[in-house]
C-alpha positions in Angstrom: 7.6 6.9 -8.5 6.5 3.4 -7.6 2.2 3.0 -6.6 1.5 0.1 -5.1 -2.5 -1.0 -5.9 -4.1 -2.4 -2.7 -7.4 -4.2 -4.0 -7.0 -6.4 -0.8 -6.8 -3.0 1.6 -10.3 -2.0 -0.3 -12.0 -4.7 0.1 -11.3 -6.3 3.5 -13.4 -4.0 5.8 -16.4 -4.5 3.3 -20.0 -5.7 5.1 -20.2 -8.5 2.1 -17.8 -10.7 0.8 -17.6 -10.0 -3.3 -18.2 -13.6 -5.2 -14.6 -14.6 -6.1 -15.5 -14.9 -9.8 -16.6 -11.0 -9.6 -13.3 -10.1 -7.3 -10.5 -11.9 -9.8 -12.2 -10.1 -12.9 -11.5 -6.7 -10.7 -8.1 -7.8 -10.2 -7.2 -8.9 -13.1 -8.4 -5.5 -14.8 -6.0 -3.9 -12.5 -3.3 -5.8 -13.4 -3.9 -4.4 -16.9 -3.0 -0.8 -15.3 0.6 -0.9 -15.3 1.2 -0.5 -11.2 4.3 -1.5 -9.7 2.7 -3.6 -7.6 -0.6 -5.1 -6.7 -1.5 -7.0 -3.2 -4.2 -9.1 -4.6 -4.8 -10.0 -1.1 -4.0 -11.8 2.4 -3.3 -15.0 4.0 -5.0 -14.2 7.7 -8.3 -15.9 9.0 -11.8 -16.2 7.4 -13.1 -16.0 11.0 -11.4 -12.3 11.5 -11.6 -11.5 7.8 -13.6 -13.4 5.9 -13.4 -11.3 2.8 -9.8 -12.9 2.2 -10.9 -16.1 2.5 -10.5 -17.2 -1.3 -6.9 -15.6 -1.6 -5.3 -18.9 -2.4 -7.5 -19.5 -5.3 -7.7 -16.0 -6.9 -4.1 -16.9 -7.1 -4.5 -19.9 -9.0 -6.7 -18.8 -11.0 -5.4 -15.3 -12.0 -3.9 -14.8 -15.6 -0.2 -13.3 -15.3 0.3 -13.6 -18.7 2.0 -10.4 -20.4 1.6 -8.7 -16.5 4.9 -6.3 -15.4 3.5 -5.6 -12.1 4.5 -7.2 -9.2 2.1 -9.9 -7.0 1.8 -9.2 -3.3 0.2 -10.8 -0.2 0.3 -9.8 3.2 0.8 -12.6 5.2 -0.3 -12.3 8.9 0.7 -14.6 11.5 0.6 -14.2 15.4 4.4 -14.9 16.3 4.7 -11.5 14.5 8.3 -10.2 14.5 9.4 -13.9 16.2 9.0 -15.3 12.7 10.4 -12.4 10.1 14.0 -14.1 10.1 12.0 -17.6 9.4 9.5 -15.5 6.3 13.4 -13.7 4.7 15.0 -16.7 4.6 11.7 -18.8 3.0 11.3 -15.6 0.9 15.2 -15.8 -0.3 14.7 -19.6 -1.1 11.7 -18.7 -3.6 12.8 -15.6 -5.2 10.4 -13.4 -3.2 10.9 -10.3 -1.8 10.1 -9.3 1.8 8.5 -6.2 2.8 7.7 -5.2 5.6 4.8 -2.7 7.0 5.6 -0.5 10.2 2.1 0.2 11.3 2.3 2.2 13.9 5.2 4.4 12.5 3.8 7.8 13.0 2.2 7.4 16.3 0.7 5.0 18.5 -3.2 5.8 19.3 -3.0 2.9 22.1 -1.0 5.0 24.3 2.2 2.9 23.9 5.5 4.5 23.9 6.3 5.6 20.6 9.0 8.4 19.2 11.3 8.6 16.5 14.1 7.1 18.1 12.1 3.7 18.9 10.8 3.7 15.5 14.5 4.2 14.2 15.8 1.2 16.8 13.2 -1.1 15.0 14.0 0.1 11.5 17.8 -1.2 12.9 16.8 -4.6 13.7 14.7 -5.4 10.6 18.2 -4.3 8.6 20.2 -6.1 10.4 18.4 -9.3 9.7 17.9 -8.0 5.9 14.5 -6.8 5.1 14.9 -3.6 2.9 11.9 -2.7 1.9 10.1 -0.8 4.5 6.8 0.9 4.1 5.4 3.1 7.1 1.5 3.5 8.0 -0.7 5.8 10.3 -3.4 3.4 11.6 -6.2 4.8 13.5 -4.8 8.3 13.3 -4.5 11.4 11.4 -1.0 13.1 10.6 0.1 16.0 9.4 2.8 16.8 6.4 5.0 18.0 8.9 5.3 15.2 10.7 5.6 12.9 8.3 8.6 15.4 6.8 10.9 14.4 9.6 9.9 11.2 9.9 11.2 11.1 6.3 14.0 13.2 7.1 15.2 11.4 10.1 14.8 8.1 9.0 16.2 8.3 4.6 19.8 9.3 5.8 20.1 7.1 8.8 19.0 4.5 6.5 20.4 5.1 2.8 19.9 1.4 1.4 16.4 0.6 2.9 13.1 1.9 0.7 10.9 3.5 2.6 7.3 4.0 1.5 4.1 5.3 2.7 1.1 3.8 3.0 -1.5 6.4 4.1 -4.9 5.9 6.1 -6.3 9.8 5.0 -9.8 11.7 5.2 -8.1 12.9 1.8 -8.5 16.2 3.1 -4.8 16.8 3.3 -3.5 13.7 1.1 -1.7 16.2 -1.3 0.6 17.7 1.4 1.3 14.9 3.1 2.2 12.9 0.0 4.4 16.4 -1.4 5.8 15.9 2.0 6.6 12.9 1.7 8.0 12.9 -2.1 10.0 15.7 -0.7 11.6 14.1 1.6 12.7 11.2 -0.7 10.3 9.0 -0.5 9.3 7.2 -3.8 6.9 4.2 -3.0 3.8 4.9 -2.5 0.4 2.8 -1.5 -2.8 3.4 -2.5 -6.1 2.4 -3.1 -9.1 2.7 -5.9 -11.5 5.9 -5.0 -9.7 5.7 -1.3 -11.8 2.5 0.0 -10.7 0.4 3.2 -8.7 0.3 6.5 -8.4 -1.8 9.2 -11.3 -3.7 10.4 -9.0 -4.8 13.4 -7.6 -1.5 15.0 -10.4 -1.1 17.4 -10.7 2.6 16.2 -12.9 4.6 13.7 -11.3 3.8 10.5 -9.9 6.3 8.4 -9.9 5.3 4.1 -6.8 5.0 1.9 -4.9 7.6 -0.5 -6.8 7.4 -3.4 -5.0 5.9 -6.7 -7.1 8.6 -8.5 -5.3 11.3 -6.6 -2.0 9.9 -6.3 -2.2 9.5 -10.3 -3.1 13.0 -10.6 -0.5 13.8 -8.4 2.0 12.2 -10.5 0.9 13.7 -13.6 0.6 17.2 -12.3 4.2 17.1 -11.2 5.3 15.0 -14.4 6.4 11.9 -12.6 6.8 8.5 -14.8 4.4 5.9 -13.3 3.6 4.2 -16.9 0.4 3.6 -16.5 -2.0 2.3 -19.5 -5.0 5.4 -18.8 -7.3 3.5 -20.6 -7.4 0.3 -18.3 -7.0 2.6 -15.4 -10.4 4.3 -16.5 -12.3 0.9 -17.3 -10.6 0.2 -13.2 -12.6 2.7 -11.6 -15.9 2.5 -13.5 -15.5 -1.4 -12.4 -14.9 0.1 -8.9 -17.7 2.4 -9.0 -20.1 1.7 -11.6 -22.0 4.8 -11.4 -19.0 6.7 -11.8 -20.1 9.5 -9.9 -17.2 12.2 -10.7 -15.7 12.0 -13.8 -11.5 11.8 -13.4 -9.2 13.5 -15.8 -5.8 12.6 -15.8 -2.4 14.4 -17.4 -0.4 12.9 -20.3 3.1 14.4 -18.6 5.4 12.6 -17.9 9.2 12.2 -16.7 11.9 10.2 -16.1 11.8 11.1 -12.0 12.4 8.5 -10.2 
């Protein structure tokens, strides 16, 4: 099971902007955990989010030295989808990989048309053109695991050689069915967040928080999935995240070779 560690989703709807000395000692603690991969942060205006505003030279500066996890930045541009053939074929030229977010992939709170079928026509085009990595997100609204079951269910067999993931705005009131569901399903890659922080400061909606790392880590251990995380650095993470450390975590030593 792949997590991907979203420091930049935690911090972008903050009411401060975190000294950039103080936010590349955060990161590069996380990088120390082990994830997959961690989006250290965004390329997108200072005027809309100004906590991302020193992304470029927490980049320079980080230490990736003896690091396994993968680096990733969103990069937000207002062409949108007129520019994702341009951003492959730049990515292809540097050795990067694309991925792509589908936002709006379990619903549309806007009252837009949305269903599975125009979901699945979009998921068509971006393989056609070659993006394969495909993570789907429920901004602005709640969902339910059975929902996101044939999302899953629909959209893994139509589409064998993309990976799908699931990036999950959550209450964390339901987070463990919906991510059973999802694992269920077939889903592996999975986005999360430090104690659940963040959202998106530009939906126009109440925002909900992220799937918490803790939980998803617990989730992992409890059904003895390999994620091959150092526990130690992940522990010394989340007192850095919340230095009064208000619950203690305990996490399971079990482990697997499920992938």
């Amino acid at each position: 099971m792949k997590i991907i560690e979203s420091p930049r989703e935690g911090m972008q709807n903050l009411h401060f902007t975190i000294p950039t000395v103080k936010k590349l000692s955060y990161i590069q603690q996380i990088l120390k955990v082990g994830f997959d991969t961690v989006e250290v942060g965004s390329i997108v205006s200072p005027k809309l989010i100004p906590q991302m505003a020193d992304t470029m030279e927490i980049l320079k500066q980080i230490d990736f030295s003896g690091i396994r996890s993968n680096r990733m930045v969103l990069v937000v541009n207002k062409k949108g989808a007129e520019l994702i053939s341009e951003v492959k074929d730049l990515c292809q030229k540097t050795g990067k990989q694309l991925v792509i977010y589908i936002s709006m992939a379990f619903g549309n709170p806007y009252g837009d048309p949305w269903s599975t079928e125009i979901l699945a026509e979009s998921i068509s085009v971006l393989k056609k053109i070659g993006v394969r990595v495909i993570p789907l997100s429920n901004v602005a609204i709640e969902i339910d695991d059975d929902l996101i079951r044939k999302i899953f269910s629909t959209l893994i067999p139509e589409f064998p050689s993309t990976e799908f993931g699931l990036h999950l705005h959550t209450t964390n009131k339901n987070w463990k069915e919906n991510v059973i569901a999802a694992y269920e399903k077939g889903c592996r890659r999975f986005d999360s967040v430090m104690n659940g922080f963040g959202g998106c400061p530009m939906t126009g909606k109440e925002m909900l928080g992220n799937l918490k790392t803790e939980n998803l880590v617990a989730f992992a251990g409890e059904y003895r999935l390999s994620v091959n995380l150092d526990r130690n650095a992940l522990t010394k993470t989340l007192e850095l995240v919340s230095p009064t450390f208000m619950e203690p975590v305990s996490f399971s030593n079990h482990s697997s070779n499920i992938q």
